[in-house]
N, C-alpha and C positions, 0 to 999 in steps of 0.2 A: 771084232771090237778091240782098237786099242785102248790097254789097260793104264788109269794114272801112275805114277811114278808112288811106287808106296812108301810108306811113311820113313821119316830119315830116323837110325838107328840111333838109339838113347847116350848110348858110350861111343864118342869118338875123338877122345883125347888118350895118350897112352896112362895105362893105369898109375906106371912111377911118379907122375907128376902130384903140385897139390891140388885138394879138391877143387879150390877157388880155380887157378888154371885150366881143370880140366872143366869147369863151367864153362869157363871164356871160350875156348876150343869147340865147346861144342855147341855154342849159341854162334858162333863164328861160319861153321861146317853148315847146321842148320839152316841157316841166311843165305850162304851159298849156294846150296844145292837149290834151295826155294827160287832163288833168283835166276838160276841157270834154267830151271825147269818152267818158269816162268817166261823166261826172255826166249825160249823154245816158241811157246806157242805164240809171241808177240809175232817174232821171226814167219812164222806159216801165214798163209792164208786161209782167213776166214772160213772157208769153206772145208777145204781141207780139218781144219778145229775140229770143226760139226762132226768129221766122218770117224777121228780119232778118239771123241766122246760118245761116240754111236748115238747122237743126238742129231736133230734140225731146228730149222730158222724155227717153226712151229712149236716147237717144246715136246719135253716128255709126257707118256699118260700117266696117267693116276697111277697105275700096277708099275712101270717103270719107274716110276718117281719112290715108291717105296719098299721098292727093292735095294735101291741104290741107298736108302736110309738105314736099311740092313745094313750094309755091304761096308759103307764110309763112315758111319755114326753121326750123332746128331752135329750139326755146324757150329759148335763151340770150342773156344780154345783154354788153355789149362790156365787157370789162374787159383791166387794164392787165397786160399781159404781161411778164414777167421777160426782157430784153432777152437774144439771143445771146452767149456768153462772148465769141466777136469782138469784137463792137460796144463789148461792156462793156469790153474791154482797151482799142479804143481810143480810148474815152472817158475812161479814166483818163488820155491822154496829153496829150488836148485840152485848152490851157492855156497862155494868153500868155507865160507866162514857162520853160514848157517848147519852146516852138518859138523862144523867143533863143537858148537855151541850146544848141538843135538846130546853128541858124544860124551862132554862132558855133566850133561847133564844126566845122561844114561848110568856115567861112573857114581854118579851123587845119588842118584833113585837106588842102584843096588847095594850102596853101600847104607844108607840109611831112609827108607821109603818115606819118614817125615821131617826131610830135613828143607826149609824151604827156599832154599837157593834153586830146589827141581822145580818148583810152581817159579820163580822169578825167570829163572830163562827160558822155560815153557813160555811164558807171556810173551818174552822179548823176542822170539823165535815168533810164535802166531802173528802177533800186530806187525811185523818187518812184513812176513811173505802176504797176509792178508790185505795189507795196506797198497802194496805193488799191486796183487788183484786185480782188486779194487778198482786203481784207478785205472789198471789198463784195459779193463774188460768196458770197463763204461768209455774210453776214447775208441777202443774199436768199433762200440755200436754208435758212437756219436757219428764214426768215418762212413762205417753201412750205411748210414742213413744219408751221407751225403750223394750217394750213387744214385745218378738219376737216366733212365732209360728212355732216349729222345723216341726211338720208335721200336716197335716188338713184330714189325711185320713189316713185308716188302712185296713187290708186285710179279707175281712170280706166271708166264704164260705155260697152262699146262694140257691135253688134249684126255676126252673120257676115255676116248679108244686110238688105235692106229688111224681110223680111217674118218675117224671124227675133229669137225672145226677146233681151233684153239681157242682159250678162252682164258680172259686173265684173272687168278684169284689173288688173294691179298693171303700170304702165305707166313707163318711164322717163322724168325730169322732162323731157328735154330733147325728148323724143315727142308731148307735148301741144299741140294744133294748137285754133285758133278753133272754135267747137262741140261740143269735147267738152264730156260731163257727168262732171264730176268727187264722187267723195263725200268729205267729210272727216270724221274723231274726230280725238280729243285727243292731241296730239302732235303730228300731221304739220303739215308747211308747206306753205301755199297755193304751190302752182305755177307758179299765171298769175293775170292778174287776173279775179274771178269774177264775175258775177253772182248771187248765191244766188236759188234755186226754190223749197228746202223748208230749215227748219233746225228742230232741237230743242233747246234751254238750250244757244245756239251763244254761248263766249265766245275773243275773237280778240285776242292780243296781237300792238300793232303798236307797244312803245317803239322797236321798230329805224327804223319809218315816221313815225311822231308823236314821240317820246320820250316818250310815255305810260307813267308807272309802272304801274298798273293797267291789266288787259284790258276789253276794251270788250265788249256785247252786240251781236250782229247777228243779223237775221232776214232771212226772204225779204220782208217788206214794210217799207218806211220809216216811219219814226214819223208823219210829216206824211199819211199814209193810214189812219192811226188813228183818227183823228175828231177834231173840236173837244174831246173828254173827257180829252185827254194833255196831263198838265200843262205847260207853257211849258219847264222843265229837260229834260224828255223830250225833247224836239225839237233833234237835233244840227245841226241848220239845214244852212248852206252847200252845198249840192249841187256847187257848183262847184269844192268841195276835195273830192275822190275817198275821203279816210283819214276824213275824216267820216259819210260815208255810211253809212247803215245795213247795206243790203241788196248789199253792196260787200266783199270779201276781196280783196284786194291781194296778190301776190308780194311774200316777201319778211316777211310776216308768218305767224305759225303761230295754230293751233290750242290753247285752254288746256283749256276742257271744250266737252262737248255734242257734236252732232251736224248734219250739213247737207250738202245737195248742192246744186252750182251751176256752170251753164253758161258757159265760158270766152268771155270775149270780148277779151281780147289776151294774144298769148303775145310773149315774146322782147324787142326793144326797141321794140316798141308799149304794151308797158306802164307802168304809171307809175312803175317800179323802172328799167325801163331805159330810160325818156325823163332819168332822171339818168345812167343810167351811160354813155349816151351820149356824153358832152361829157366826161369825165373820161380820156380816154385821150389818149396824146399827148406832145405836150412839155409839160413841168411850167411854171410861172412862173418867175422869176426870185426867189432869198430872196433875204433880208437879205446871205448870207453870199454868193451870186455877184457880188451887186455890189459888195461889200465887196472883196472879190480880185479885181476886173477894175479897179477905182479904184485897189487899192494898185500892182497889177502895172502898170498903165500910169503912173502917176507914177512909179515906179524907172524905164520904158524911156525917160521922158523926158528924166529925169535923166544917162541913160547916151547919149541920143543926144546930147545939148547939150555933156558935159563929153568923149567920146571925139574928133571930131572938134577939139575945139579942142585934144585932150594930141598928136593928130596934126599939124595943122599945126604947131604950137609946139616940136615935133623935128623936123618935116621941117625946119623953116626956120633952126632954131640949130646944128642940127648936120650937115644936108646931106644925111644917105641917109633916104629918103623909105624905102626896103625894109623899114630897120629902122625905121623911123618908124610903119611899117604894121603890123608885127609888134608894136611896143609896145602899139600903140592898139588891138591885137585884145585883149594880155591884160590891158590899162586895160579896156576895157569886162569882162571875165569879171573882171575884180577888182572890178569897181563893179557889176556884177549880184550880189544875193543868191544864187547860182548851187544853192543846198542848199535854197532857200526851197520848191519841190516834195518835196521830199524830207521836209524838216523839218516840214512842213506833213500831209504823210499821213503818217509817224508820231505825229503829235500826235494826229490825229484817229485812227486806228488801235490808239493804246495807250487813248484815252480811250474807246473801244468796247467793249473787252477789258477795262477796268477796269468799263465800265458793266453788261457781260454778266454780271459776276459777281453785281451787284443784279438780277438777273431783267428785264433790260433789254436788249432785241433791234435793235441800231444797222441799218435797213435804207440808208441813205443815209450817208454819212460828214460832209460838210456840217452835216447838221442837228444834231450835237453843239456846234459853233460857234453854231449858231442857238439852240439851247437854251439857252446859256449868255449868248445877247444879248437873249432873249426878256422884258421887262418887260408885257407883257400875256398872261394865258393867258384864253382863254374855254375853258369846260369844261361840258358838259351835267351834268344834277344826279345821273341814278341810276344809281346804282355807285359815282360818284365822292365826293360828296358823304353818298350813302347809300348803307342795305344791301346795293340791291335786292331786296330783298323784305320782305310785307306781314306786318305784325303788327296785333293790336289794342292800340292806346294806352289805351285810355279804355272804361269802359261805365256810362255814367251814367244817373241818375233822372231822370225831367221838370222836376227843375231845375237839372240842369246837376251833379249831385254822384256822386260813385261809386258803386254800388251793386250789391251781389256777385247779388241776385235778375235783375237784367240779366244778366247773364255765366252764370248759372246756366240761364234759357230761353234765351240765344243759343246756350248751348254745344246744351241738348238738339234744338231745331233743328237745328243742324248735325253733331250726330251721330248723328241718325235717319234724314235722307234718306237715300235710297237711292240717288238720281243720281251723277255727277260731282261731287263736291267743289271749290268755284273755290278761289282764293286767301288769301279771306275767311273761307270756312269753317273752310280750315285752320289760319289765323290763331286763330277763336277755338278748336278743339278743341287747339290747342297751349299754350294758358292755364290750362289744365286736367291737373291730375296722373292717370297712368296709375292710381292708388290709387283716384283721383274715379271715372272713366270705370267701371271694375268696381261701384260703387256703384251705380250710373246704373243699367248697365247689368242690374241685382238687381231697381232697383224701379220699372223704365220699362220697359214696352211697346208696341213699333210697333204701331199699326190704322189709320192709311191714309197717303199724304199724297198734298197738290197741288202738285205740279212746275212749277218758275219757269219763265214762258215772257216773251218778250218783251215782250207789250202789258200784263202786270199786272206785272211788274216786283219779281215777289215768288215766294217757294212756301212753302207752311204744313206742317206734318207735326202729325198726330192722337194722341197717348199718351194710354195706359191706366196710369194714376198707380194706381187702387184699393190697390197694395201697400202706399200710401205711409201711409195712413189708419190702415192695421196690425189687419185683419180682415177675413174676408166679408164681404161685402155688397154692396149695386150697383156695378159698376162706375161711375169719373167719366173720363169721357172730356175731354181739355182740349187744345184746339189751339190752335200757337203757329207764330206768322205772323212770317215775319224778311223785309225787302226796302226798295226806294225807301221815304225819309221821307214825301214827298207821295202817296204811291199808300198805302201803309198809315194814313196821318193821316184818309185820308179816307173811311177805313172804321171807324175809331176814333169809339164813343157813350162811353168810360169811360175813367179812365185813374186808376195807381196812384200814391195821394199819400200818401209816406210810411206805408206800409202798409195804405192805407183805399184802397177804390174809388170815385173820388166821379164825379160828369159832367162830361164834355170838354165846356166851354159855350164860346164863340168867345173869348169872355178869355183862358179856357186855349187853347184851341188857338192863338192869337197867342203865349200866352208858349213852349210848347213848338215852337213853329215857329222859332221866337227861337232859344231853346237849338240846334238843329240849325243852323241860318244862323250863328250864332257859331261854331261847330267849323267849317261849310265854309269862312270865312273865315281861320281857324287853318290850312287847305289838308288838313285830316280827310275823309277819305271815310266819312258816315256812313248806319248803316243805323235805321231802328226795329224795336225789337222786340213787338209785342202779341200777347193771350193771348185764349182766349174758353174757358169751361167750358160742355161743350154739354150742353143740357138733357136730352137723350132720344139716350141712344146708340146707337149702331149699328156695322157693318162698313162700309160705304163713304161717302164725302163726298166733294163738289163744291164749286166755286169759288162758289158759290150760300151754302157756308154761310162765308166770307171775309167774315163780317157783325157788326157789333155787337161790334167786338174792343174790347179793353180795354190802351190803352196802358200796355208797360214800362217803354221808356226806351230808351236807345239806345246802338248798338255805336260806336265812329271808329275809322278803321282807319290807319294810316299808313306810308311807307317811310321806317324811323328813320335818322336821322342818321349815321355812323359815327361812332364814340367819339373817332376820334384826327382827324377831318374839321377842328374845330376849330384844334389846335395845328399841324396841316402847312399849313393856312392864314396862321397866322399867321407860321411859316417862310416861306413863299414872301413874304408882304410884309415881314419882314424882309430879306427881299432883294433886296428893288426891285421884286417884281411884282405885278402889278392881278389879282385874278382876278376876270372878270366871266363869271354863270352864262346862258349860252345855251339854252335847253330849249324842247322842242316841248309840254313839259307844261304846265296852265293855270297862272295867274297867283297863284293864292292857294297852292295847292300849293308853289308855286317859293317865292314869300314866304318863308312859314312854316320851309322846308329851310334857306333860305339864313340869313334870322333866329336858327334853332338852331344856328348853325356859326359864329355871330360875323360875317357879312358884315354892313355898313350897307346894310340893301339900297332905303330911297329908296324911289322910283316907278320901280315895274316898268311895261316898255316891250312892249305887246305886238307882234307880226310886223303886222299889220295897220296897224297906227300909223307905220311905218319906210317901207312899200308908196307913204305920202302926201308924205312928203320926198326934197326931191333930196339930193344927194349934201354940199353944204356943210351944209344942216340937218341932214342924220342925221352928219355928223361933229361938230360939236356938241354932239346928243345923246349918241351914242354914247360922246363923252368924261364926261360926265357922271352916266351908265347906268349902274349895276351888275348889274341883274337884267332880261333879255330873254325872254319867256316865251312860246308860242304861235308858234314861228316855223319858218318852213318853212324846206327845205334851201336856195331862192334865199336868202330870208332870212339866213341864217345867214354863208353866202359872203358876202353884197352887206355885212355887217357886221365882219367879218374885213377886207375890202379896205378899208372906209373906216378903220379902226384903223390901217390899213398907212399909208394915204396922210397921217396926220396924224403922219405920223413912229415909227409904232409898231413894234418886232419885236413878231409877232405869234402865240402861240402856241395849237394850236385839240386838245382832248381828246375822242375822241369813238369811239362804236361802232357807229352805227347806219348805215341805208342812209341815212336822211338829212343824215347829218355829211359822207360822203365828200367834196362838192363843199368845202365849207371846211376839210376836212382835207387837200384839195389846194390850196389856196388861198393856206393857211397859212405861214408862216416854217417852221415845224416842226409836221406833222401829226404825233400821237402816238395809238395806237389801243393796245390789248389783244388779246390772244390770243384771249380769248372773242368778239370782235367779228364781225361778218359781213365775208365775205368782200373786199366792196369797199370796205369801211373800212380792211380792213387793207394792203389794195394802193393806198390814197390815201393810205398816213400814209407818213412819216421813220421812226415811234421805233415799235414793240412793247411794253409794259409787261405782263411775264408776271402782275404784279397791278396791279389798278385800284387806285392808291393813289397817293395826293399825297404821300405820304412818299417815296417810291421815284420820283417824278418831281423832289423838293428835289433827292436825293443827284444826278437826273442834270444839274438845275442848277449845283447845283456843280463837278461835273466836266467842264460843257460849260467854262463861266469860266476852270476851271483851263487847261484844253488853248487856251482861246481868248487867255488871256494869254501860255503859253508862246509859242502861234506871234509873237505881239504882240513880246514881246520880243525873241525874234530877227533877228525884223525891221528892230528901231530899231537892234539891237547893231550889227546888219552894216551895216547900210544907210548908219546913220550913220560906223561906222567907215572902211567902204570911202568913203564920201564924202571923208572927214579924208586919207585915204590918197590919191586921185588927186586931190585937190586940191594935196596936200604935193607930186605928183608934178607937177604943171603950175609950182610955184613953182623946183623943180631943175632941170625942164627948160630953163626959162627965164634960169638962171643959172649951171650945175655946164656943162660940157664934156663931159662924157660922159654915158653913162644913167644916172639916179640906182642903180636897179635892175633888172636883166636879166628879161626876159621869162619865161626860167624860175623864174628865184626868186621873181618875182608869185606866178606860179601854184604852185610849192610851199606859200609861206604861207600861200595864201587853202586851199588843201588844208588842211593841218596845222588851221590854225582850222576851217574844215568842220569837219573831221572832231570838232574838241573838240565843236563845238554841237550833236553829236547826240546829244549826253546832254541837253540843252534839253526834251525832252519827259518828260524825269521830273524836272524840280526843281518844286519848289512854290510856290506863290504865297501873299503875304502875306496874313491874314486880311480887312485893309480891303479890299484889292481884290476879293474874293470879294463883296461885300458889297452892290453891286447891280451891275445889267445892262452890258456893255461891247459895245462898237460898235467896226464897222471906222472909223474916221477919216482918209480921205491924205490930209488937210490938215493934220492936226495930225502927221504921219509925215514928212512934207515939212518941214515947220517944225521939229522933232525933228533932221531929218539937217541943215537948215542953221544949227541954234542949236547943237549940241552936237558935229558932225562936225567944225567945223573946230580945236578944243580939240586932236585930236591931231595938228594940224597945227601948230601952235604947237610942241611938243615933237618932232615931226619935223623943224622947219625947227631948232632947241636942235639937235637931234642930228647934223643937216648943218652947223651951224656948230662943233662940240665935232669932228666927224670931220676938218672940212676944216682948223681951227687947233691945234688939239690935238696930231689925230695924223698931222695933215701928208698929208690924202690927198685932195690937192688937186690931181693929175693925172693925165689915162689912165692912168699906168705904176701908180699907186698905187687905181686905182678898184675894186678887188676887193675892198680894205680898207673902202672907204666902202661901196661895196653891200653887206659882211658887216654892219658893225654897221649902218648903218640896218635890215636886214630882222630883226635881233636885237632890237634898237629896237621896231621894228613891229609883231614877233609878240606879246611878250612884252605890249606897250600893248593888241592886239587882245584878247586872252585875257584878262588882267587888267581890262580895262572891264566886262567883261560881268559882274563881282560890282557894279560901281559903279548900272548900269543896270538891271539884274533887280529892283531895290525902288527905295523912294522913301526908305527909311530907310538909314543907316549901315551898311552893308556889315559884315562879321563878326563886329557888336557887336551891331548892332538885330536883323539876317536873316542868317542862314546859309545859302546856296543848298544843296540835297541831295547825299549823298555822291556818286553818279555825275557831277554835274555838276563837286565839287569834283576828282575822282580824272581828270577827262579835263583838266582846268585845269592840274592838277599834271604830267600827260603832254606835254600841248603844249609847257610851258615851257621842261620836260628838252629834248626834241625840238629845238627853237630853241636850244637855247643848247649842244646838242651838233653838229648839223650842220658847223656850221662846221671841227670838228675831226674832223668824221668820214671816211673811207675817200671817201663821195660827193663828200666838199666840191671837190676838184678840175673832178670832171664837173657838178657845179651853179654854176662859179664861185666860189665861196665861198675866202677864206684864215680864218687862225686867227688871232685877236684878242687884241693882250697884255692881261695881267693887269689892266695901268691902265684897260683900258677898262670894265669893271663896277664903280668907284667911280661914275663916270658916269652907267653904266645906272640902276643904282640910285636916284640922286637924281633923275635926268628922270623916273622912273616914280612916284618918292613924290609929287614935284612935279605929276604931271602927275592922281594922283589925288586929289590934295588940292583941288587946283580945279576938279575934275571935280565933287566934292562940292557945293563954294561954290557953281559954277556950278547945281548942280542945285538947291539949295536957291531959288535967285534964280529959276530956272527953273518952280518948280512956285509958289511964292507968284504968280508975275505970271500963267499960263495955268493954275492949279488942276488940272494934272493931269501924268502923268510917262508910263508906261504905258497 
């Protein structure tokens, strides 16, 4: 017995390399060997197979069959599992700037166990990772549920003993072991990868494997065993691509018509379905949007390591108790951390979910709403998205190339006389035809024989008995009419019809009608010819003997139309800053032709093979260049995703098939559909309950929206709290006492919190919507030291107004100065965030949204009532004369006045604000 080829080893990338690469490497390896080992057994003969699976045409017995279920394991391939609710909770917590926030709060519990700044970041810390949860635990079970399992069994021939008849049972997919004989019809899905033995009008849709719009023919013999007389087009060549193959069913692809049985020669992850799903499980890559928030979050902790230690030394040394020096400097740092930035952040992405759910959009990762929204590249395969998916007829023309209803009139009678399975085609043309027609037809046409499309003629003819049509007794006229391959019917063509007249197909014409059909296939039409033969001497049965001396019609094209609105949601998404380049496993004129009809510029299409020849700087290059990539396999498609990434790209990948998965994990934001197989929709971010670019715009916009709100809070705080411990390093260094008590920090930075969590529901200005936004900490960093220190300028105005004004220029009086500056403070915090939220004039040009104004108008009340309130004693705080709100007032007109100037001068020199 020969043994299969055992399973390809885990690590086959060298270890120096990074993880990501050595991924690619080895879903690469993986494919390869599969396909090799695969295009082996296409290569054998049939028989041969049998004897190297110690298997027969008859099947294994029971006792063979589950031995071999030992031996192989059950026929399933590795996919990505929905992680434990544990893990998943505490991966929402996992988070640099949730574990400061932890930190400092640990220094504040042992330093005094009731101090309540520990229960305020306890909360802000639960509701941030709870809230992430949350929502993602409930999108991943919204996605499980979209899994839907067309069939759980297959027809599997298996024998009780050696010596016993074979007998077919209906066998569960995951039971099928190497050497069964499996039989298939129309509908079901190949199980394992097959070798076919025997097949009848076998036609096999693999867009899931190829991206193939149309189903392909297979037979138990390869075309290249047909003889020298199979035209050149016949010959799907490559042996060494598996999906090419003739005599070859692959998992993973189904059944459209016909019939066939064939002997399983790898189940589970030996096959070429799960030598991909292999390598897809795991840790995902890093987006756009982890690095984005691991940059920003480490620039804030640095900012907070550099400026806390110096606001400590700078009280220990001026004022002498180091205890309270340590105490300030712990709630210096929680004033200078965006301490809400978890929080605010998984609400942003959480409402942007819940708003996207309502457009039939299924958020399985929260991340990838940000990604979407910084996404300026989408690559998207053609059918579905672009197209119907499915086949119509475009066209039925005459031998030169013109319309002609007597085409469509025998295509249709052809195809609505067989008696076989009807493919796709057929149905295409019988759907051109009014049920009104069809009853006509069917009055004055009768069936008398037909010959059944088989693989090697690449046609089938049906025979009618028209005599009714003549309109009296008389001889029967018997006329058969032949629909199939151009070149297999041309070349049984002596005659052909010219403009009504029958004249002879002499090599002139047969050049110009060969012409007309090569013109439509370059249009990306799939066409057939139609010819006719009136037989001399009728009878009851006929043979492929009489496929003789036909008389060409003309011809059918078939095509996968366009979508109507394909067009206009294209030109949406480049209104918006993005590329769309089409990615497809389907040929190159096909692709053409689609992308042409939707308005793309689609240039020189790049085939998979062409990409295989350049390193990595040449196909980035290209790839920037490209718009239409056609014939490309699932390496392919990943290894084109990553170079778009590496040349600076968010990169966005659309896709349904078994072969998208790997660059739907690949991707910034995998985005699949409900209708999709199974391991596309467990490698994507997004669910799109329709395949439609319309409904992928609205979630562009809604990622941008949620991607600027987080954006803005960021700068708000970031920058403000900067202005703020900055102001506080200037007091310390100069005032005798604390400027402001440790709890009164963390009240205000509370009070503000709490304003900015209305931040996720204000809107963004139109130009900003307008194309792609990017994490930037450099430009965030430059933001907090160009515009932070503004409100320090007005705080140091307001220590000079407290300290001469109103005379509280000593301990006995420092309750006074720390009331109004933190009145000062709050009032400047709150109030910035309408100057900062646009780029334009604040309540003239943009009005930020009601929730955000009504928590704005809460803060301020808040601030400017403490002071006098029942707490003000236990918070430190006195109550502030009358005189002193002339004051407030003008430092705050003042201070937004030049907040303006300043931004103005600010966005002209670096072109950008948010």
């Amino acid at each position: 017995m020969t043994m299969l080829t055992p399973r390809t080893p885990t690590t086959l990338a060298p270890p120096g390399r990074g993880r990501r690469e050595r991924k690619a490497a080895e879903l690469e390896s993986r494919t390869r060997l599969a396909g090799e080992r695969l295009a082996g057994f296409s290569a054998r003969p049939g028989v041969q197979v049998l004897q190297e699976l110690d298997a027969s045409r008859s099947g294994l017995t029971h006792a063979e069959a589950a031995l071999r279920l030992e031996r192989h394991g059950a026929n399933v391939v590795a996919h990505e599992r929905a992680p434990r609710w544990w893990f998943q909770l505490a991966k929402a917590f996992w988070n640099p700037f949730i574990g400061v926030l932890v930190f400092l709060a640990a220094v504040m519990w042992w330093q005094d166990p009731a101090d309540p700044g520990v229960v305020i970041l306890s909360v802000m810390v639960g509701i941030s990772g709870l809230l992430r949860f949350w929502q993602e635990f409930r999108s991943g079970r919204a996605a499980d549920a979209l899994k839907k399992l067309v069939t759980t069994t297959c027809a599997v021939q298996r024998r009780a003993g050696s010596g016993s008849a074979p007998t077919t049972f209906e066998v569960p997919m995951d039971r099928v072991v190497p050497g069964d004989v499996v039989k298939l019809a129309a509908g079901d899905l190949i199980p394992a990868d097959l070798r076919l033995i025997t097949s009848k009008d076998l036609m096999v849709g693999q867009a899931a494997l190829s991206g193939e719009s149309l189903p392909v023919a297979k037979a138990d013999t390869r075309s290249e065993d047909l003889g020298p007389g199979v035209p050149p087009a016949r010959r799907r060549g490559g042996a060494t691509d598996p999906v090419e193959a003739d005599n070859l069913c692959l998992m993973g692809t189904s059944v459209t018509s016909g019939t066939a049985t064939g002997v399983v020669v790898a189940t589970g992850a030996d096959t070429y379905f799960g030598s991909m799903a292999g390598s897809l499980v795991g840790e995902r890559p890093q987006t756009n949007f982890d690095n984005g928030v691991r940059k920003v979050s480490f620039l804030l902790i640095r900012f907070m390591l550099v400026m806390v230690p110096v606001v400590f030394a700078v009280n220990g040394l001026t004022k002498g108790d180091w205890n309270e020096a340590f105490l300030f400097g712990v709630a210096v740092a929680v004033g200078l951390t965006p301490e809400m930035l978890p929080m605010v952040v998984s609400a942003n992405l959480a409402r942007g979910a819940v708003a996207m759910s309502k457009r039939k959009v299924v958020v399985k990762r929260l991340n990838a709403i940000q990604n979407l929204g910084a996404m300026d590249v989408l690559c998207t395969d053609k059918t579905g998205t672009l197209t119907e998916d499915r086949i119509v007829l475009d066209r039925y023309l005459d031998v030169h190339g013109d319309e002609d209803d007597e085409v469509l009139e025998y295509g249709y009678l052809n195809s609505h006389f067989q008696t076989g399975l009807k493919n796709l085609m057929d149905q295409a043309v019988i759907n051109r035809v009014d049920e009104a027609e069809e009853v006509v037809v069917d009055a004055r046409f009768s069936m008398v024989d037909e010959i059944p499309f088989d693989f090697a003629r690449r046609r089938m003819s049906v025979v009618l008995d028209r005599n009714s049509i003549v309109g009296g007794p008389g001889r029967p006229e018997h006329v058969m009419i032949t629909k199939g391959a151009v070149e297999e019917v041309l070349a049984l063509c002596s005659h052909m019809r010219d403009r009504g007249e029958t004249v002879e197909l002499t090599d002139q014409l047969r050049w110009h009608v060969t012409r007309i059909a090569e013109d439509n296939n370059r249009r990306g039409l799939r066409v057939l010819a139609v010819a006719t033969r009136t037989m001399e001497t009728p009878r009851d049965t006929y043979s492929v003997a009489d496929e003789d001396r036909l008389t060409l019609v003309g011809f059918l094209a078939f095509l996968d139309p366009p979508k109507a609105d394909a067009a206009r949601a294209l030109a949406a998404l480049a209104d918006k800053g993005i590329a769309v380049k089409v990615v497809t496993g389907d040929n190159e004129l096909v692709a053409a032709r689609v992308c042409a009809d939707v308005g793309i510029d689609v240039g020189h299409v790049v085939l998979g093979s062409e990409t295989d020849a350049l390193d990595d700087t040449a196909l980035r290059a290209l790839a920037a260049r490209t718009t239409v990539f056609a014939k490309v396999n699932p390496v392919q498609k990943a290894r084109i995703v990553r170079t778009l990434q590496a040349d600076g790209h968010t990169v966005g990948f659309l896709g349904d098939g078994i072969n998208d998965a790997a660059a739907l994990r690949d991707a910034d934001v995998g985005i699949s559909v409900d209708t999709a197989v199974d391991i596309a929709k467990e490698s994507a971010d997004i669910i799109l309950l329709e395949k439609d670019l319309t409904v992928l715009e609205q979630g562009v916009i809604q990622g941008r929206t949620t991607f600027g709100n987080t954006i803005k809070y960021i700068k708000m705080t970031a920058s403000s709290n900067f202005g703020n411990v900055f102001s506080v390093l200037v007091a310390s260094a100069f005032i005798p006492f604390q400027p402001m008590l440790a709890i009164m920090l963390l009240v205000q930075n509370l009070v503000y919190d709490i304003a900015q969590l209305a931040t996720p529901w204000d809107r963004m200005d139109e130009e900003y919507l307008r194309k792609p936004r990017n994490w930037d900490a450099k430009g965030i960093g430059r933001f907090m030291v160009c515009i932070g220190p503004i409100s320090s300028v007005f705080d140091i105005a307001m220590f000079v107004i407290m300290w001469n004004v109103f005379a509280a220029n000593s301990e006995a009086h420092q309750a006074l100065f720390q009331s109004g500056w933190f009145i000062e403070g709050l009032l400047s915090q709150t109030l910035i965030v309408h100057m900062i939220r646009t780029r334009k004039i604040p309540f003239v040009q943009s009005r930020a949204s009601w929730p955000v104004m009504v928590m704005t108008v809460l803060a301020v009340l808040t601030g400017l009532y403490l002071p006098f309130s029942p707490l003000a004693s236990s918070l430190g705080f006195v109550a502030l004369p009358a005189s002193y709100f002339p004051w407030l007032i003008g430092v705050l007109l003042a201070y937004c006045t030049l907040t303006q100037f300043l931004k103005t001068l600010y966005i002209r020199r670096f072109g950008t604000w948010l």
